[in-house]
N, C-alpha and C positions, 0 to 999 in steps of 0.2 A: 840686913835682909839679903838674903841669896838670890838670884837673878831667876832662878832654873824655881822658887818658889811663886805663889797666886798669881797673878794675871804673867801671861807670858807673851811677848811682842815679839815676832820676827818682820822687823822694818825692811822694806827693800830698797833703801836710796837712803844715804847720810853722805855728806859734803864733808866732815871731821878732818882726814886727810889733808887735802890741799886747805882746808883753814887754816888747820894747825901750821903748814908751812910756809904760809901768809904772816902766821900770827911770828913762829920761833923757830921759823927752818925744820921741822920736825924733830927738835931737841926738847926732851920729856921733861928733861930738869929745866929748861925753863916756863915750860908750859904743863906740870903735871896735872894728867887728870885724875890723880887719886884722890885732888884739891877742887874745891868748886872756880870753876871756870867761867864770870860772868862774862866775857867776852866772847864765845863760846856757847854754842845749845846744846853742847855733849860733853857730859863729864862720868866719871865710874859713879859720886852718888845721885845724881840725876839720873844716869841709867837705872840704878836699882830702884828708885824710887817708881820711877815709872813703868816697872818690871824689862825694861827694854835688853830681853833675854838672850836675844841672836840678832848679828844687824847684816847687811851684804851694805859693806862700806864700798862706798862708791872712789875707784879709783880714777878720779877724772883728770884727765886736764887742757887747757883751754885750746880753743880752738887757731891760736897766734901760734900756737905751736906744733908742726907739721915732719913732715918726714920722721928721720931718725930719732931728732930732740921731740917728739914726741913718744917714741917709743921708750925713751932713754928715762923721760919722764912720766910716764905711767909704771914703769920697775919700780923707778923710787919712790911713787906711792904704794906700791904693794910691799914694799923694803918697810914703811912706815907703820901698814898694818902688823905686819909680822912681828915689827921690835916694839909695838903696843903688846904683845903677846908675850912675847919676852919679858917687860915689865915689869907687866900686872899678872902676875897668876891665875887670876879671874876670870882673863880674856884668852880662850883658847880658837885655835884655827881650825877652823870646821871645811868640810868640802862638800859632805853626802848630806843628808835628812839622816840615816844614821848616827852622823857622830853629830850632828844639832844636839838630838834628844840623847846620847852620851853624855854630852857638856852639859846638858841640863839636870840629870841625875846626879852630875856632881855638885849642882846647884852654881857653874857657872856661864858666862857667858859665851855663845857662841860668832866666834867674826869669819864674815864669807866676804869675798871681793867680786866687784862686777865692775867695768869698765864702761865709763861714759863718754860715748862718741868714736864712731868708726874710726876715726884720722889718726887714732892712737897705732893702729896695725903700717899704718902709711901702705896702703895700698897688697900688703904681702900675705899670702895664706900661713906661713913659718911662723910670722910674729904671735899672728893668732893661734897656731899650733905650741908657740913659747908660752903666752901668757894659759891658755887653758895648765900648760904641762904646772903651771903654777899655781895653779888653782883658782881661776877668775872661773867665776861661771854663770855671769852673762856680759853680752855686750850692747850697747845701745848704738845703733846702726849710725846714728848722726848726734851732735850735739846740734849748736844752733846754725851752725851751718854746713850747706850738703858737704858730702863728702863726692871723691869721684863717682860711685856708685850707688850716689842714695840721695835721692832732697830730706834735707829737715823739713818740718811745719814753718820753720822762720825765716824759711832762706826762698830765694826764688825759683821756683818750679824747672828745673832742666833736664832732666832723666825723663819724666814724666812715672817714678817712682825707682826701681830699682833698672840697673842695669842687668846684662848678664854675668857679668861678673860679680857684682852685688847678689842675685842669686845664687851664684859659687859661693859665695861668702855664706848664707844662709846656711846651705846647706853642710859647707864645713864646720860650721857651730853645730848643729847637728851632732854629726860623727863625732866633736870632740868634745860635746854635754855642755858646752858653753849655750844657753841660754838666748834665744832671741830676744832684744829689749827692744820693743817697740816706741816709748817715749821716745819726746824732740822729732819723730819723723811729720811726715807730710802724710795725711790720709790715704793718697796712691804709693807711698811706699807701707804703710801696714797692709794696704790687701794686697801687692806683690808676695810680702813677706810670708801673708799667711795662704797667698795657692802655693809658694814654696816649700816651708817646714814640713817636717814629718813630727814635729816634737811642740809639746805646748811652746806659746808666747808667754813673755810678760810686759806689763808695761809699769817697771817699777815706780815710779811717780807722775801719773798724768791723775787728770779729773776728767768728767763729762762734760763733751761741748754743748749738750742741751740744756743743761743747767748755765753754764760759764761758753759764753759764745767767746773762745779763745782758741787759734791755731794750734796749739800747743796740749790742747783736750783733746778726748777721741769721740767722734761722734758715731751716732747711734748704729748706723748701716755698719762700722768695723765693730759693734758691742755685742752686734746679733749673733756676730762669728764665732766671738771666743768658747760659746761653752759647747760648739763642734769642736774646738780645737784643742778645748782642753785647757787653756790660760788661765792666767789669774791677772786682774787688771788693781792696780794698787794706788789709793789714793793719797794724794799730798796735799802740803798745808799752805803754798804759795798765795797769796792775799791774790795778785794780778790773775792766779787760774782759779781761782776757789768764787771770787764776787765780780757779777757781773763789771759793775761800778768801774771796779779799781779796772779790771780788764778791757775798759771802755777806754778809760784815763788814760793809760798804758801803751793803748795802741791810736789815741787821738783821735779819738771817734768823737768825742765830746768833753766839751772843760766842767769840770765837776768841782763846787764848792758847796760845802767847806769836804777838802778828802775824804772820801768812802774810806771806813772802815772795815777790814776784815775780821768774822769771827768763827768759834768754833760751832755756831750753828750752819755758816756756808759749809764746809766739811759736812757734816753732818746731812745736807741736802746733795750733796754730789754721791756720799757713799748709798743714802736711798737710792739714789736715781740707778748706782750703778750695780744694785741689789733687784730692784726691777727688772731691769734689761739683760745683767747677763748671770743674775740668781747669785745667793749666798755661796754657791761653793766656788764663785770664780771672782770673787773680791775681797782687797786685801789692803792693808798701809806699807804708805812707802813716803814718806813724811816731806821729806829734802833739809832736814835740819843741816845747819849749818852750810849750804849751799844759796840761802836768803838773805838778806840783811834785815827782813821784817816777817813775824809770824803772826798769825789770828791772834786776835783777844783770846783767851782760854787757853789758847796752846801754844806756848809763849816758848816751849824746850820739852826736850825728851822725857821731863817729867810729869809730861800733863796726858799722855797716851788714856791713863786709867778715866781724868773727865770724859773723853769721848767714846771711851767704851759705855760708861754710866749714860751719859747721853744719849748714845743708841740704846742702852738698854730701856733708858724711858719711851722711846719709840717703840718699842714691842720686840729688837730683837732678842733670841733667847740666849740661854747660856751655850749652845751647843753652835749657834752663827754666829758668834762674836767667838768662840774658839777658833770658828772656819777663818775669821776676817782676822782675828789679828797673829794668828800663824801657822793653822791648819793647813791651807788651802796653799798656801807656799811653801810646808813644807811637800804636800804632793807633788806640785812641779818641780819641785829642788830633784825629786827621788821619780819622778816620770823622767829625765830628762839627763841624768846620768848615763854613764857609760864605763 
């Protein structure tokens, strides 16, 4: 099955990357993904199976890692994507919404890179002028913790959202099409971010905090904004942000036995919610496979995309919102937001 044929998925967050370099250093021959990879929520036929036709591999890395050895280290996950592309044939490197739907006329896969966590730049405008000149094209301002010029949602409040120079930052993604990624921040730093921008947001993997009362969701006063702004807000499949429960547990609010379960009908209730509030054309997936150690019932790997489109589709959406949601609407932003 060719990737670029029936249901087509452009995810915006996959963890694959730094797994893979957990799992085998980023050596393909010992971790090929031509092979199913139970270790692993992403492999090439789990991708096809689940049409997962474009993905913006997330080139994170963790937050212990700072200054230079951070920058040093997010190259070499972009080194990683590139030689997945090398590879597999399959997987070609995409930058624009043009060459997405390219790769997909040849019926293969398209891979984009977006960087998780400001601290990767260590503070420099260059670095982030480096990684665009390489093709990331977005960044997520904070991982779980602030960065100098930005609180995360998990970290404690000290900027009281973005700095000025965090607004420099903004605005230089801007100029150089990289992507504002609003996930992992603090509520006062998305509405810093968006009186900043001149160019849509995303927030490639968050949920709605009025469904899932979690810091780590975006709530309703920042959901009003997006579709002035032109965003697309992408939902994930994380158990602790998708059900109340487990996000209770998570954060000690309450001892819960026997374990809450997460499934593909929480998903399914965030992406309504975030269909209501900020409409079909500015809601999308953005999964976080392989950045979890546990997924919903139903949506266990990159293969199971097709149940939750069927699942909405029994809620009423049509054929032409579940185009919007699972890659129309990001490929507009990919192509609003270029340069």
């Amino acid at each position: 099955m060719a990737f670029g044929s029936g249901l087509r998925v452009l995810d915006g967050h996959n963890d694959l990357p730094w797994h893979h370099r957990e799992l085998a250093g980023y050596d393909l021959d010992r971790c090929d993904l031509a092979e199913p990879q139970p270790a692993l929520h992403t492999d090439l036929p789990r991708m096809r199976a689940g049409g997962l036709a474009a993905q913006l591999w997330s080139v994170w890395v963790p937050c212990e890692l700072q200054g230079e050895a951070a920058v040093a280290a997010t190259h070499e996950q972009i080194d990683f994507v590139e030689a997945m592309s090398r590879r597999y044939p399959e997987i070609e490197l995409a930058r624009t919404a043009a060459d997405v739907t390219a790769i997909w006329s040849r019926g293969h896969h398209a891979a984009l890179t977006g960087m998780e966590g400001g601290h990767c730049i260590a503070d420099s405008l260059d670095h982030l002028a480096a990684f665009a000149g390489r093709g990331v094209r977005y960044m997520t301002l904070t991982h779980n913790e602030n960065t100098g010029w930005a609180d995360s949602a998990t970290d404690e409040r000290v900027h009281g959202g973005l700095t000025p120079f965090g607004r420099e930052v903004v605005t230089r993604m801007n100029a150089l099409g990289v992507m504002v990624d609003l996930s992992h921040v603090s509520a006062e730093t998305m509405h810093d971010a968006l009186d900043t921008t001149s160019r849509p947001v995303v927030f490639s993997h968050s949920g709605a905090r009025a469904v899932t009362d979690h810091p780590r969701n975006v709530p309703d006063d920042v959901l009003a904004r997006i579709p002035g702004n032109g965003g697309v807000v992408m939902a994930n499949v994380v158990p602790k942000f998708v059900n109340q429960a487990r996000a209770d547990e998570t954060l000690g609010r309450t001892d819960v036995v026997p374990d809450p379960v997460a499934t593909l009908a929480d998903v399914v209730a965030h992406l309504e919610h975030l269909r209501e509030v900020v409409g079909v054309a500015h809601v999308g997936i953005g999964a976080d496979y392989d950045g979890v150690d546990e997924t919903p019932v139903g949506l266990e790997d990159v293969s199971t995309y097709p149940r939750l489109v069927a699942a909405l589709a029994e809620r009423g959406w049509s054929e032409a919102d579940l185009a919007a949601l699972t890659h129309g609407n990001a490929l507009r932003v990919l192509a609003d937001t270029e340069v």
